[in-house]
N, C-alpha and C positions, 0 to 999 in steps of 0.2 A: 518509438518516440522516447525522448531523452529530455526532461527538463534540468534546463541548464541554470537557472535562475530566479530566485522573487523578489522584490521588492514590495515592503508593504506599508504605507504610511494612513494617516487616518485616524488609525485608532486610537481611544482616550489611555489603553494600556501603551503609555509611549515606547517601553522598552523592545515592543515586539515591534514597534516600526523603524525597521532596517531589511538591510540587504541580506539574502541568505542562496549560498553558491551550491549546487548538489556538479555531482559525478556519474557519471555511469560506474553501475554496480553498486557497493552499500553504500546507503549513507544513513547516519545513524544525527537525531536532532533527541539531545540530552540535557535533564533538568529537572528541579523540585516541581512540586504541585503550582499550581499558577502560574509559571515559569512564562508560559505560552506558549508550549507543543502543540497543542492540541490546536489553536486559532491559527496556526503555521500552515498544517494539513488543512483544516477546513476551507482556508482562504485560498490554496492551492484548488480544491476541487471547485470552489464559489467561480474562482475565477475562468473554471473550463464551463461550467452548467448552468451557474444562478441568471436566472430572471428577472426577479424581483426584490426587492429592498427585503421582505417578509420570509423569501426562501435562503434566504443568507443568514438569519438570524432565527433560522428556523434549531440550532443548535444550542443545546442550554446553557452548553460554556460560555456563550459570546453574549454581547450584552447589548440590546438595538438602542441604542442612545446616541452611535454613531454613523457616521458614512465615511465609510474606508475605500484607499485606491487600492487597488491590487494590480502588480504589474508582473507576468510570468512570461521569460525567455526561454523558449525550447526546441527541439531540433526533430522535425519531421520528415523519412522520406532526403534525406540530406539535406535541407531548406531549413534554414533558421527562423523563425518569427515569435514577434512577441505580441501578449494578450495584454490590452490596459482596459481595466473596468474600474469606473466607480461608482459605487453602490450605494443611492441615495433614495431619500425618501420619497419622490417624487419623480423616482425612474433612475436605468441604466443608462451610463453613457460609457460604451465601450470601444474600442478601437484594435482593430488586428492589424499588426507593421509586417513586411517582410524584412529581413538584415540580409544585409549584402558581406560579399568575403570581407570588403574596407570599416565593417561595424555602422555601416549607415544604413537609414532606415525608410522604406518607404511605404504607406497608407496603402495599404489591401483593399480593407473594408471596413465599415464603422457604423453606429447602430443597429438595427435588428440584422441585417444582414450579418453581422460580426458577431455576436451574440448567437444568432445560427449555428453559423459555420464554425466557432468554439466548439462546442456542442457537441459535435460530429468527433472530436480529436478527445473528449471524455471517455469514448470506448473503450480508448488505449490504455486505461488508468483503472486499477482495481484497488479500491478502497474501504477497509473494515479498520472499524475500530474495537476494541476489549470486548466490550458487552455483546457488539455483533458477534465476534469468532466463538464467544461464548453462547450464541443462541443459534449457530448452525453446525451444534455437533452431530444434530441427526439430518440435515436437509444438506446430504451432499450434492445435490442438483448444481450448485452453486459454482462447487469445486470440478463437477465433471460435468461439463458442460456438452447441449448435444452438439455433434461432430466428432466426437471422442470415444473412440471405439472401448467400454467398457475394459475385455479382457486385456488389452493394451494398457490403461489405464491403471489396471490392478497390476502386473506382470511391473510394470515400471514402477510401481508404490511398492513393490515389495523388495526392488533391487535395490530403491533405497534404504529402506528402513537395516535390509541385512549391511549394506555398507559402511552406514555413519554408526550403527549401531556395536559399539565397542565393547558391548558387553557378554555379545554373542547371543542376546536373549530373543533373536526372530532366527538362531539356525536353526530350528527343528519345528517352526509353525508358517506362516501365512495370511495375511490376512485379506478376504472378500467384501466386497460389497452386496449385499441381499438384500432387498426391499426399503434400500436407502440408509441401510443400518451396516456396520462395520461387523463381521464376524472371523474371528482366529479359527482356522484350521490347523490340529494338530496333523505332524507325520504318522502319527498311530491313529489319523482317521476321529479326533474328538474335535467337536464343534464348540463354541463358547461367542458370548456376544462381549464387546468389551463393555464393562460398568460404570470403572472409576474415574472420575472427572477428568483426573491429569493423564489418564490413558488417553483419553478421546479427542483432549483436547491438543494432544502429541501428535495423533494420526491427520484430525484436521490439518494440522500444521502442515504437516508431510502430505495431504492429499490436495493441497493445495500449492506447495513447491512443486507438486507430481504436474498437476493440472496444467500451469504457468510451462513447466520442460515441454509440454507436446503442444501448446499454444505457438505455433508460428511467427505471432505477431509481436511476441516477444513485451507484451504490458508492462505498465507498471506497474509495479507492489508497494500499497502505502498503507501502510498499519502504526495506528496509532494505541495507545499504552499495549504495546505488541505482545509482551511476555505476558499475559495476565492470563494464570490459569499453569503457566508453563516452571518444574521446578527447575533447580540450576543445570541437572543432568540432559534435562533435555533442551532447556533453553539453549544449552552450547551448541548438540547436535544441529537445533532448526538453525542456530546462527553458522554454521557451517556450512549447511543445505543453500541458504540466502545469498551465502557468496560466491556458489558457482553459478547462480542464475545468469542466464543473455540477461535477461532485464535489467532496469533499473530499479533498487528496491529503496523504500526510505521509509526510516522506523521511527517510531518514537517512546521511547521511556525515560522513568524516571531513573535519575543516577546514581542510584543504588542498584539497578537490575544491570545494567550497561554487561556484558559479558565479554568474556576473554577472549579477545579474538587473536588469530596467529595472521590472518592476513590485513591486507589495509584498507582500511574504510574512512570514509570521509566522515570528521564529527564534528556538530555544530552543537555547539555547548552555550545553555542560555540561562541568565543568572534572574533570580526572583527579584 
């Protein structure tokens, strides 16, 4: 799945109500605190999941005083359709189009039915934000999900880490998974568990780029204040990692972290 598009109008923050175009592959949405990153992502997943006027504004960033439309164009299976929800206080009224190759649009399905069958297309979407990546450095369940053959899992997280790692500092270790916890194996045979924050918070990152390469279905990756936790050295590597994914990934920070990228990524740059 490939969202192509949102539109979002409604809200009393007026500036975040506009169009905003993503890519397949990165795409990076940049800006100061309040900006409206974070209402950008949430109203993307609202639009595949929410139910209720109270599940939308079940986020502290967002502020329920309003009812916002959400309108998300995206590409399923090679079928184009778009989701329109608006999210009021006295119920959804949602509506799923198909698009044809000519850009015209014809009525799927609408109310609960549409709302359903949304629903079903949120699988394809994996979504954390800061504080999340930050509280699943020990529950890798998450990242390696069942159907994923464990030693295959580790074998590929360690091809990564030796390749982007330019410093040379995984040629002579390993790292396992054991009882949900990450441990470095040295070549002379020493064991060690990793401790330090920005270690762990490196490998999540990487065991989770690992997770997404043997996923089939090829998801999408939406992380919102993405680097938190990550320092500049490694921030680059995971941003290197993210631009070979199949997927679609769409990030979000503030534009101070934005990192050096060598390849092209789509950037939607949003002013306070």
């Amino acid at each position: 799945m490939i969202i192509k598009g949102v539109n979002l109008a409604g809200y009393d923050f007026r500036k975040v109500n506009s169009d905003y175009l993503f890519k397949q592959g990165l795409n990076f949405i940049v800006g100061e605190h309040g900006s409206g990153k974070t209402t950008i992502l949430n109203s993307i997943i609202s639009g595949f999941t929410t139910e209720t006027y109270q599940e939308h504004w079940i986020h502290p960033a967002l502020k329920s005083n309003q009812e916002p439309v959400i309108a998300i164009e995206f590409q399923y299976q090679e079928e184009t359709y778009c989701i329109t929800k608006k999210i009021k206080k006295d119920g959804i009224e949602c509506q799923l189009y198909a698009i044809n190759e000519r850009n015209e649009r014809s009525l799927v399905c609408e109310g609960a039915e549409a709302i359903e069958r949304t629903k079903q297309y949120s699988n394809e979407i994996i979504y954390l934000r800061g504080e999340e990546i930050q509280s699943i450095r020990h529950q890798l369940g998450i990242l390696n999900p069942d159907g994923q053959s464990l030693p295959e899992f580790q074998m590929l997280l360690n091809e990564l880490l030796l390749t982007y790692d330019a410093s040379g500092s995984w040629g002579d270790k390993q790292v396992a998974i054991v009882e949900g916890q990450f441990v470095v194996r040295g070549l002379d045979g020493s064991v060690s568990r990793v401790e330090a924050p920005a270690g762990l918070i490196y490998l999540v990152f990487m065991s989770m780029v690992t997770s997404i390469k043997m996923n089939k279905n090829c998801p999408i990756l939406i992380l919102d204040d993405w680097f938190h936790g990550l320092d500049n050295y490694h921030l680059d590597i995971v941003s290197r990692c993210l631009t070979e994914l199949d997927s679609q990934v769409i990030l979000s920070s503030h534009s101070r972290h934005r990192p050096n990228l060598e390849v092209e990524a789509n950037m939607i740059h949003l002013n306070r």
